[in-house]
NUTOR-855111 format. One record per residue (C-alpha): x negated, z negated, y negated. Coordinates in steps of 0.1 Angstrom, whole numbers, padded with zeros to 4 digits, always signed. Last residue first. Example, Ala and Ser with C-alpha at 12.3 -4.5 7.8 and 13.67 -1.06 7.14 Angstrom:
<pts>
-0137-0071+0011 -0123-0078+0045 
</pts>
This chain:
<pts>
+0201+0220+0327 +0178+0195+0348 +0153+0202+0320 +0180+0184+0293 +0186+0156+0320 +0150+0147+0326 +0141+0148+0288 +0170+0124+0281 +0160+0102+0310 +0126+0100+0296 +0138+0092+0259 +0159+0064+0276 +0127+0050+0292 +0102+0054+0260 +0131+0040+0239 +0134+0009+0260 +0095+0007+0261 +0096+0007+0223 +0122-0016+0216 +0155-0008+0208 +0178-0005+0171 +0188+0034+0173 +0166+0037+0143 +0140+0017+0147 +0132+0030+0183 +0131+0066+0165 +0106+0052+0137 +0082+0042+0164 +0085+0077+0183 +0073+0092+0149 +0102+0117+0136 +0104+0151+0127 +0079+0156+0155 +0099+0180+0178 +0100+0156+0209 +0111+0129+0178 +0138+0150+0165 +0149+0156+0202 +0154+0119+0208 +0168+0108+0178 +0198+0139+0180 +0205+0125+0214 +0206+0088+0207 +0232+0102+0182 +0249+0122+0204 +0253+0098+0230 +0270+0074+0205 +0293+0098+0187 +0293+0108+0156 +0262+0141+0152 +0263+0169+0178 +0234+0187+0172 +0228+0221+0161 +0189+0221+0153 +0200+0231+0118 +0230+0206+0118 +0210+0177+0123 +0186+0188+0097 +0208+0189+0075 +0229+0157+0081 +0191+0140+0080 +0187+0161+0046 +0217+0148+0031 +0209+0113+0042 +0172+0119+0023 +0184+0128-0009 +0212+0104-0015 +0184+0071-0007 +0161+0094-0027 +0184+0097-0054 +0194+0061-0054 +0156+0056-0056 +0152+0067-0094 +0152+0098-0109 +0142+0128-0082 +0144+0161-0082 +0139+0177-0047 +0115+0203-0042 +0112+0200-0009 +0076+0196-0006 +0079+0163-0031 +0113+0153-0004 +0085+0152+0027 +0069+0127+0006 +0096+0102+0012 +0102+0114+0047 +0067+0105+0061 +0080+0071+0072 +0047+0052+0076 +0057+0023+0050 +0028+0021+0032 +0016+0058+0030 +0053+0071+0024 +0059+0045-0004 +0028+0055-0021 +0036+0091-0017 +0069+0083-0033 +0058+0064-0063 +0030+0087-0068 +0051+0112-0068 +0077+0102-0088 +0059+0085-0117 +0081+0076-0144 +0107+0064-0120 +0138+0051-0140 +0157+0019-0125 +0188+0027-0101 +0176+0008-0070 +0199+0016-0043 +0172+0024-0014 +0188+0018+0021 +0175-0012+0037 +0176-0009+0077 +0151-0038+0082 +0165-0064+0056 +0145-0091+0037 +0114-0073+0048 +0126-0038+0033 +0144-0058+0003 +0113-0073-0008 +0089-0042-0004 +0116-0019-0025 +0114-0045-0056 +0081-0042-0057 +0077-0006-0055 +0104-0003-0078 +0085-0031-0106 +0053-0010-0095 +0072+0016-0117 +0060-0002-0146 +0081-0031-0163 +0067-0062-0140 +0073-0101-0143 +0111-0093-0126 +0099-0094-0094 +0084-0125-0097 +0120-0137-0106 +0128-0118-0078 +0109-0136-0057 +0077-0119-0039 +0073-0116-0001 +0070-0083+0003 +0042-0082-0020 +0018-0105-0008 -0008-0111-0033 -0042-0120-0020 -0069-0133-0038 -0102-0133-0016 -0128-0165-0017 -0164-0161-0007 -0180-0192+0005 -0219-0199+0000 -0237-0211+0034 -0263-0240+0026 -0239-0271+0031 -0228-0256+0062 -0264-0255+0078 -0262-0285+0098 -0247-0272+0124 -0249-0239+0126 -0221-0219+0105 -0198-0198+0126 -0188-0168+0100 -0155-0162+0095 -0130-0189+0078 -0163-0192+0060 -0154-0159+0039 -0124-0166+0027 -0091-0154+0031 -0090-0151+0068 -0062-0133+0083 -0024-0144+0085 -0012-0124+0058 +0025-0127+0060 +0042-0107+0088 +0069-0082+0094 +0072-0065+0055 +0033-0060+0049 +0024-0044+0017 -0005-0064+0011 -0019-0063-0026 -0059-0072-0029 -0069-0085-0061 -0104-0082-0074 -0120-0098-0108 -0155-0088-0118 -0169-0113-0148 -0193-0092-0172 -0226-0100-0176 -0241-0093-0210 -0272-0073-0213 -0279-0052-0243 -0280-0016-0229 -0308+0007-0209 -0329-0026-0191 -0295-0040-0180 -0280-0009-0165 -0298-0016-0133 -0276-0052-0134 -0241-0042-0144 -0248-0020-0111 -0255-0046-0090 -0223-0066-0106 -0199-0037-0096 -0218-0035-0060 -0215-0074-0054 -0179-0068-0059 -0171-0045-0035 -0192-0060-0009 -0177-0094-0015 -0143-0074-0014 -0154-0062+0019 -0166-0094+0036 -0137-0112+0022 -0115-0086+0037 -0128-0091+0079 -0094-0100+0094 -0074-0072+0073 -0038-0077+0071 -0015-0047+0073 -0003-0026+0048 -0032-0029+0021 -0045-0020-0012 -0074-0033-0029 -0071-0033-0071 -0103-0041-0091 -0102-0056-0126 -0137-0053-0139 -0141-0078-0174 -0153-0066-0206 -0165-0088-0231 -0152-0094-0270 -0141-0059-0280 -0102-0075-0278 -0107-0080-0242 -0120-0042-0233 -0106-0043-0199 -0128-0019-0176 -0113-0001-0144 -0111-0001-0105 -0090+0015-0082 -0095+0016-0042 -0127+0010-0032 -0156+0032-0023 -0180+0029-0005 -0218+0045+0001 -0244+0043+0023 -0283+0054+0018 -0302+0050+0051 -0331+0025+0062 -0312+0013+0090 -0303-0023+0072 -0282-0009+0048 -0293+0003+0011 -0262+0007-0013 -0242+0027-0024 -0214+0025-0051 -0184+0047-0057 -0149+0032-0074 -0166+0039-0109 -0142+0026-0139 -0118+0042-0160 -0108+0028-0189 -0086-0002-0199 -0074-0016-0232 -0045+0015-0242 -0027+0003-0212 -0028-0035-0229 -0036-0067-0208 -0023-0102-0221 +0014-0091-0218 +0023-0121-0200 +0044-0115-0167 +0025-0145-0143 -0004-0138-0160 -0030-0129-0134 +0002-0110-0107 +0022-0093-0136 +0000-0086-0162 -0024-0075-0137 -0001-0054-0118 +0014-0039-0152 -0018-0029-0165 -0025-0010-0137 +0013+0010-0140 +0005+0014-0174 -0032+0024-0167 -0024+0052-0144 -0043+0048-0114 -0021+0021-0097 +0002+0057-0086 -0030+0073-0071 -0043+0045-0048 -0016+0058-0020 -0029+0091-0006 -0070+0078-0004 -0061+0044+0008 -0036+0052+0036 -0060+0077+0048 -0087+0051+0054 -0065+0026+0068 
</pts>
């Protein structure tokens, strides 16, 4: 999960796309927070764990909202692809650190707590979030002792599962991102054919590559490919699957030849063995078998 965080948090950096999610998710599409009103934040904190050591975390973006120079509120953005059982333990950690360090800074500035607000985004297209969104759906409480156990509650906005009215609350390029997450889980073999203007196409595409596993769409940055919107990429990566195919000289039409031209880009790690079942529609330990049989007959001659 690590890895997914550090390539994808880029694009929800900038502070239009930022602005956008809040706008989107906390106002239900009201323009309430400006690009121009936020400022970076620190994402690294560390605190004191019970071994005596120094730790330190970091979380995925967070910035400062200057409400009209009244107060400032934290806004933090967690990002994830599959559902996390222990989240309310993070975020609490996450926020408890933002309202620690309001604290230490008390005795250097005129001290007025500021409200910390984080939203965790799940890009999951096969299941809703089905872990625990508060914290006493985790701990077992003794008897007795409920009343005296403060709950934590997580806000967690599925983005697969969005409407496309929903949808239509957002003008960043999170609008594509959103838009791509509900047609993947309403349809499994969704080909891109979104025309709206990227602004961001890296991010955009390294995001989409981090969430979704397939490698391809940030294979495109390293090709050099220009890119406008995600009909490009849709174009961009069927001519490079017909490319590829005809690089490693495969015979591409027929049946056998297509479970063929899977198999060996898998063995050569163009393709995960997970994205190879996907494509030629089997499950894994069919895939595994047929991908046996297809080695055995390839050493055989």
């Amino acid at each position: 999960m690590k890895q997914k965080d550090v390539t994808e948090k880029i694009l929800e950096s900038y502070n239009d796309v930022f602005a956008d999610i809040i706008n989107g998710f906390l106002f239900e599409g009201a323009q309430r927070v400006s690009p121009d009103s936020l400022s970076e934040a620190l994402v690294h904190s560390q605190y004191k764990a019970g071994d005596g050591r120094v730790h330190e975390e970091e979380r995925d973006v967070l910035k400062e909202w200057d409400n009209c120079g009244i107060e400032f509120a934290l806004l933090g953005v967690e990002n994830q692809s599959k559902a996390e059982k222990y989240m309310p333990m993070r975020v609490i950690g996450y926020d408890g650190a933002a309202y620690r360090s309001q604290l230490l800074n008390a005795a250097r500035t005129r001290f007025a707590p500021r409200p910390v607000i984080t939203i965790v985004l799940y890009f999951g297209t096969e299941h809703r979030w089905k872990q625990p969104r508060n914290l006493l759906s985790l701990v077992n409480v003794p008897e007795g002792l409920q009343g005296f156990v403060n709950d934590y509650v997580i806000t967690v906005f599925e983005v697969a599962w969005l409407s496309d009215e929903q949808v239509e609350r957002f003008h960043s390029d999170f609008k594509v991102v959103a838009n791509f997450f509900t047609r993947k889980r309403q349809n499994k073999d969704y080909i891109p054919d979104d025309p709206t203007e990227i602004k961001h196409v890296d991010e955009v595409l390294k995001l989409l590559s981090a969430m979704t596993g397939d490698r391809r769409y940030e294979g495109l940055l390293s090709a050099g490919e220009e890119i406008g919107n995600m009909c490009d990429v849709a174009e961009r990566l069927e001519r490079k699957g017909i490319e590829i195919g005809k690089e490693m000289g495969l015979v591409i039409g027929t049946e056998i030849g297509a479970n063929n031209t899977i198999f060996k880009l898998v063995s050569k790690g163009r393709l995960t063995p997970e994205e190879g079942a996907e494509e030629l529609n089997m499950e894994m330990t069919e895939f595994m078998n047929s991908m046996e049989e297809w080695k055995m007959t390839a050493k055989a001659h």
